[in-house]
Backbone as numpy.savetxt, mean C-alpha at the origin, in Angstrom:
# Nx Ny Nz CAx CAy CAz Cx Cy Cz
-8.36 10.14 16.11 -8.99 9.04 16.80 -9.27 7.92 15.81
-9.00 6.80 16.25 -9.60 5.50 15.20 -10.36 4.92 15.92
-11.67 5.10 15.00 -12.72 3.51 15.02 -12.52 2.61 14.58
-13.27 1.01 15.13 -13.06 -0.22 14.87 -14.02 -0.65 14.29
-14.06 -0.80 13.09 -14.94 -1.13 11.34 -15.36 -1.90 11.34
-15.61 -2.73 11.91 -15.96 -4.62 11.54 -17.07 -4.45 10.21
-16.97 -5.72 9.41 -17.46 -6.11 8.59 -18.48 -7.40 8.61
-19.46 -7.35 8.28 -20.60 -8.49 8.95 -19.95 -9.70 7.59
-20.37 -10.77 8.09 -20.04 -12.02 7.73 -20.65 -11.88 6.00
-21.86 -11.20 6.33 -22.48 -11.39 5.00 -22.03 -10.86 3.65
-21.22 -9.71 4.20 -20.31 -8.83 2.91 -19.52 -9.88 2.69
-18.95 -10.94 3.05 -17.81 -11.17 2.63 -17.77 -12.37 1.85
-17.37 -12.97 0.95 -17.36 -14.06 0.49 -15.89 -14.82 0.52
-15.99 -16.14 1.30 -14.95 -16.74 1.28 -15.46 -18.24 0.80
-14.08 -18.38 -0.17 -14.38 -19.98 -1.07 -13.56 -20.78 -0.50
-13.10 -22.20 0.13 -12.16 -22.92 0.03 -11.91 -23.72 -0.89
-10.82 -23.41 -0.97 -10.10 -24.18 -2.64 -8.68 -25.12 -1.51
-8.17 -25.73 -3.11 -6.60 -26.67 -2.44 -5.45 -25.60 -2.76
-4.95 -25.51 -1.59 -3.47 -24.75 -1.32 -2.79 -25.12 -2.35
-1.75 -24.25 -3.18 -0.06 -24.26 -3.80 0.38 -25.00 -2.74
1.58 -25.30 -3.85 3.04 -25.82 -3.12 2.84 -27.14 -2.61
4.41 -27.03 -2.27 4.39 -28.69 -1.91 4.05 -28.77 -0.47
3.82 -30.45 -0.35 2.79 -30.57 0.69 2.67 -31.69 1.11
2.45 -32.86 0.29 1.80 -34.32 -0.02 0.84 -34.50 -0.13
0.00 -35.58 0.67 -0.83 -36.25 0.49 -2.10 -35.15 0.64
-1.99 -34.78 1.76 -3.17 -33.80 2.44 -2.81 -32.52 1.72
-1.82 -32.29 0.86 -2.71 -30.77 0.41 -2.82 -30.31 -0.62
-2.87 -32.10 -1.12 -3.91 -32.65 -2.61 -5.05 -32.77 -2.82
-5.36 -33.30 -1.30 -6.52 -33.98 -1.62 -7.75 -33.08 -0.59
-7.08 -32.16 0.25 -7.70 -31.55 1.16 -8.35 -29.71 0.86
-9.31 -29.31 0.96 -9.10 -27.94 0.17 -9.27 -26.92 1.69
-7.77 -26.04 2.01 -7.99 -25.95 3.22 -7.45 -24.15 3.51
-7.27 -24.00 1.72 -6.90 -22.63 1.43 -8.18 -21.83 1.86
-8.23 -19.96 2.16 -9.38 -19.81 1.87 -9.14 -18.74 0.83
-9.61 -18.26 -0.23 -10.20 -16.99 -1.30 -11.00 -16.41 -0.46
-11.18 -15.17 -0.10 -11.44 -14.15 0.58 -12.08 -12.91 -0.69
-13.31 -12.55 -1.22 -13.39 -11.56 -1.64 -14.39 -10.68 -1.19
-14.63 -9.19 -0.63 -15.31 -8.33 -0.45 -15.15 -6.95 -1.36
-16.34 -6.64 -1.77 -16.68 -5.91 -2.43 -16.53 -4.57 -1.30
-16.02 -3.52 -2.12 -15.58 -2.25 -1.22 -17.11 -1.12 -1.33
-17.30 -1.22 -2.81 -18.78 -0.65 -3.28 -19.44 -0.47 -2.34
-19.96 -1.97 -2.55 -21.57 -2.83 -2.39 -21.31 -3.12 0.08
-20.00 -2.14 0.57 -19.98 -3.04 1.73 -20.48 -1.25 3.02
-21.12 -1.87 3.96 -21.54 -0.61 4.71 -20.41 0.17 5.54
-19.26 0.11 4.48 -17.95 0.81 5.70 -18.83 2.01 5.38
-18.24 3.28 6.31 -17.94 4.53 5.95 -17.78 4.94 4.62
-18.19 6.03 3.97 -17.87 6.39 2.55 -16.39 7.07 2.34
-16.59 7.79 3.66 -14.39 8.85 3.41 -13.62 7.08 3.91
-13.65 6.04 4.14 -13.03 4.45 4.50 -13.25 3.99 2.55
-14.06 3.82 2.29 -14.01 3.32 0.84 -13.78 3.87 -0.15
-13.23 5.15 -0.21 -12.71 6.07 -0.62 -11.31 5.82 -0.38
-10.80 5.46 0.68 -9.13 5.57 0.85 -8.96 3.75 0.31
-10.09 2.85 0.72 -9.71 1.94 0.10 -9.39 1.84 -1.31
-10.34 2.89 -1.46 -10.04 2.26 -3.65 -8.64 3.37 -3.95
-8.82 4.35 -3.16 -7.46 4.84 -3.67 -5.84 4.27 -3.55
-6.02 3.07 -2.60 -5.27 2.10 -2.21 -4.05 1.88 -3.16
-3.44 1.63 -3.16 -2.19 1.02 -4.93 -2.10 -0.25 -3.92
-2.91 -1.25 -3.90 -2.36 -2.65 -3.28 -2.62 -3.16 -4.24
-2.05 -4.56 -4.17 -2.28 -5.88 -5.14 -3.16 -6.77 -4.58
-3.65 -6.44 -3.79 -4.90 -7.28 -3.62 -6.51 -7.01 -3.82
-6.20 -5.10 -4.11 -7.73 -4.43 -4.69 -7.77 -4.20 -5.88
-8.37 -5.24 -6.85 -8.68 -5.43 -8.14 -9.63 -3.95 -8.80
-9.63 -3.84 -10.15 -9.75 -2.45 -10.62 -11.46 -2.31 -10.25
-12.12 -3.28 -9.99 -13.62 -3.22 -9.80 -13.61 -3.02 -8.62
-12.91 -2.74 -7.44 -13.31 -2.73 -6.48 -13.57 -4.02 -5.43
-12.78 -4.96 -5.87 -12.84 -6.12 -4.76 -11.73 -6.30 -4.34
-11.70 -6.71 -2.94 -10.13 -6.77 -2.46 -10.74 -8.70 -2.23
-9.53 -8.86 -2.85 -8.99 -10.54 -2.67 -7.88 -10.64 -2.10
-8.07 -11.96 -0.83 -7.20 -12.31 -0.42 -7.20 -13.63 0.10
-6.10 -14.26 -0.17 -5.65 -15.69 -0.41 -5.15 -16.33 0.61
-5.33 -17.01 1.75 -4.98 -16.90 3.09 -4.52 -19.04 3.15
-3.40 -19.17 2.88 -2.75 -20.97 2.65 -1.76 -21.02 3.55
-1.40 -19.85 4.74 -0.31 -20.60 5.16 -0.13 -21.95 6.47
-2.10 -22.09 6.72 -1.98 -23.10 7.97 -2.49 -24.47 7.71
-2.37 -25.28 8.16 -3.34 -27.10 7.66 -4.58 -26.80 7.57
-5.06 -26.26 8.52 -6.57 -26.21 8.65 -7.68 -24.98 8.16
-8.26 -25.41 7.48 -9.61 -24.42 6.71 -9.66 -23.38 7.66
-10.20 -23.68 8.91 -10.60 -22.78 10.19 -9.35 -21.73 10.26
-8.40 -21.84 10.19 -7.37 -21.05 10.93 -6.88 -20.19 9.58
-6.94 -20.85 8.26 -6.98 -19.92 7.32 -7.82 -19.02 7.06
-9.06 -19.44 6.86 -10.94 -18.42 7.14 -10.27 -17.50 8.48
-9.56 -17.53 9.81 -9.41 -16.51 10.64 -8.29 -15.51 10.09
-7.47 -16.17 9.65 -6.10 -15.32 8.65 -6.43 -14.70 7.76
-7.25 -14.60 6.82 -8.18 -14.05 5.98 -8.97 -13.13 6.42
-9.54 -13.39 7.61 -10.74 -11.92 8.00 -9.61 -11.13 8.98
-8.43 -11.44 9.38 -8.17 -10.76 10.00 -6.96 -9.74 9.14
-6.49 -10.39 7.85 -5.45 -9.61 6.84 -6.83 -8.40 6.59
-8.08 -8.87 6.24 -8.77 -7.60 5.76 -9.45 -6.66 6.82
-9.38 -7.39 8.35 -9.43 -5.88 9.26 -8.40 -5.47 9.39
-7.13 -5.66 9.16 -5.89 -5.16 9.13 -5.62 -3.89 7.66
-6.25 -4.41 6.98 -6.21 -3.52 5.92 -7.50 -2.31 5.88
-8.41 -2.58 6.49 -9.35 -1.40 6.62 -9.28 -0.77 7.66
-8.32 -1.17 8.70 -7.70 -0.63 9.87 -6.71 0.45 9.37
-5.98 -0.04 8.56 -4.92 1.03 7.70 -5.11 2.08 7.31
-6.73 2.11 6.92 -7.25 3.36 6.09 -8.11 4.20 6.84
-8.78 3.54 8.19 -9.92 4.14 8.78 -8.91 5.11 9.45
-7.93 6.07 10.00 -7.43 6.99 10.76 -7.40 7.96 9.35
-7.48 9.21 9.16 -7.63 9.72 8.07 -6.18 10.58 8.24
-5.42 10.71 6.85 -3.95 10.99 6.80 -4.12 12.67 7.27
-3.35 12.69 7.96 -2.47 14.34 8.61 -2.24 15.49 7.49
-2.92 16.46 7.32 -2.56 16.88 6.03 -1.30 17.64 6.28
-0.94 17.71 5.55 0.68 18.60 5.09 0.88 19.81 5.53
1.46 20.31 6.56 1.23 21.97 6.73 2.90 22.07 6.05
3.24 22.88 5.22 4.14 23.34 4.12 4.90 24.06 4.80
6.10 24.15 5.20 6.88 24.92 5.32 7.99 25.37 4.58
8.57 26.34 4.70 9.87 27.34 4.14 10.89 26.53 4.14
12.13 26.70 3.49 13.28 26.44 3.88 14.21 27.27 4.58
14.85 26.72 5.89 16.07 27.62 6.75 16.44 28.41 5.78
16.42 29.84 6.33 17.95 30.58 5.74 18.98 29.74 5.16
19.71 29.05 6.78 20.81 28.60 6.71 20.81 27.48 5.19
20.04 27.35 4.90 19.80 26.07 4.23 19.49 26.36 2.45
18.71 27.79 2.37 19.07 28.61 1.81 20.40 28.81 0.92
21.56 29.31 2.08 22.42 29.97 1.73 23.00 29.06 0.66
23.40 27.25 2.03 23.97 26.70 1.67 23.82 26.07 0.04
22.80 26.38 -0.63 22.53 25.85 -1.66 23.04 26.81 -2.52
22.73 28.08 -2.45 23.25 29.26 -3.24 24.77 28.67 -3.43
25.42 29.03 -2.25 26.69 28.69 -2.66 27.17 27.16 -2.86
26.42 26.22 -2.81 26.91 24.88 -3.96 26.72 24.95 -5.20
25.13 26.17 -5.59 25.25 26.29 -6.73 26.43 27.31 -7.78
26.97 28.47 -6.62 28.03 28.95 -7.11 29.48 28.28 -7.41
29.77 27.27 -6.37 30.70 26.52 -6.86 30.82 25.66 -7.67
29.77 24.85 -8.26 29.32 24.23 -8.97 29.56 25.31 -11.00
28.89 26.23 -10.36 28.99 27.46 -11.65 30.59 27.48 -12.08
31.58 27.67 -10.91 32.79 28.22 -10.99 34.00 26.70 -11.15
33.48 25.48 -10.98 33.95 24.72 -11.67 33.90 24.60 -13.08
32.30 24.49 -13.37 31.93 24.54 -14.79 32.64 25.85 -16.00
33.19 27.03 -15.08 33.42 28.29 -15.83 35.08 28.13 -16.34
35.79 26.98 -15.16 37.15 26.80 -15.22 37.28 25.53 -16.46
36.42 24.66 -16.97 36.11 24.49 -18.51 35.47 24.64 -19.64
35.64 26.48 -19.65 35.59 26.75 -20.77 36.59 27.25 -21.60
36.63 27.37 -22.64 37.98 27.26 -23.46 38.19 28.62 -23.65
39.06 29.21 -23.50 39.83 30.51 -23.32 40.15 31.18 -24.35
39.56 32.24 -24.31 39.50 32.90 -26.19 40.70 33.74 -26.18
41.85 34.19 -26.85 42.76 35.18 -27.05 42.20 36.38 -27.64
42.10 37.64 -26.97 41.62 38.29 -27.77 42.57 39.56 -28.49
43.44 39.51 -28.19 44.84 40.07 -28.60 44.92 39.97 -29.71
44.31 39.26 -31.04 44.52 39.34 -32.28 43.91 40.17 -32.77
């Protein structure tokens, strides 16, 4: 079953800065990017949720425990600040279902066999170069 995590406004810190890239006039002079950082620590998810967060391998969760994220792809401040909170319920959405553990199984017979005998033919190539001793002397 998955629950829906929300994060209160107050965990989160978002800065607007001026967007990369080209642009012109307006996205020189306009700052309409947003920086997105929340602390995974210091935030009231679940503890087994901030746990799968930090075990994360993303590039956006820094080694202290903050996930940053950089949200420039629209004109307007507003619609970036929504692209931003919604990349990071998307990402704590990822982690809140807890992974299926592994039940281990055997390998087929059939599957088995078939390896035995690739490894025998494999043997009986390798045996057809070796160099052939005379022992008749």
């Amino acid at each position: 079953m998955m629950f829906r995590h929300t994060v209160s406004p107050a965990e989160v810190e978002l800065t607007a800065v001026r967007a990369q890239g080209a642009g012109g006039q307006n996205v020189n002079k306009v700052s309409s990017a947003i920086h997105l950082r929340f602390d995974i620590r210091a935030s009231s998810l679940p503890e087994p949720i901030k746990m799968r967060l930090l075990a994360l391998h993303d590039h956006r969760i820094t080694r202290d425990g903050m996930v940053v994220i950089k949200a420039q792809e629209y004109r307007t401040q507003e619609m970036n600040r929504a692209a931003a909170l919604a990349r990071l319920n998307e990402l704590i959405a990822s982690v809140s279902v807890a992974p299926r553990a592994r039940i281990p199984t055997k390998p087929t017979r059939a599957s088995a066999i078939r390896r035995l005998e690739s490894k025998t033919r494999r043997a009986d190539v390798k045996a057809t170069r070796a160099r052939i001793v005379d022992r008749e002397r």
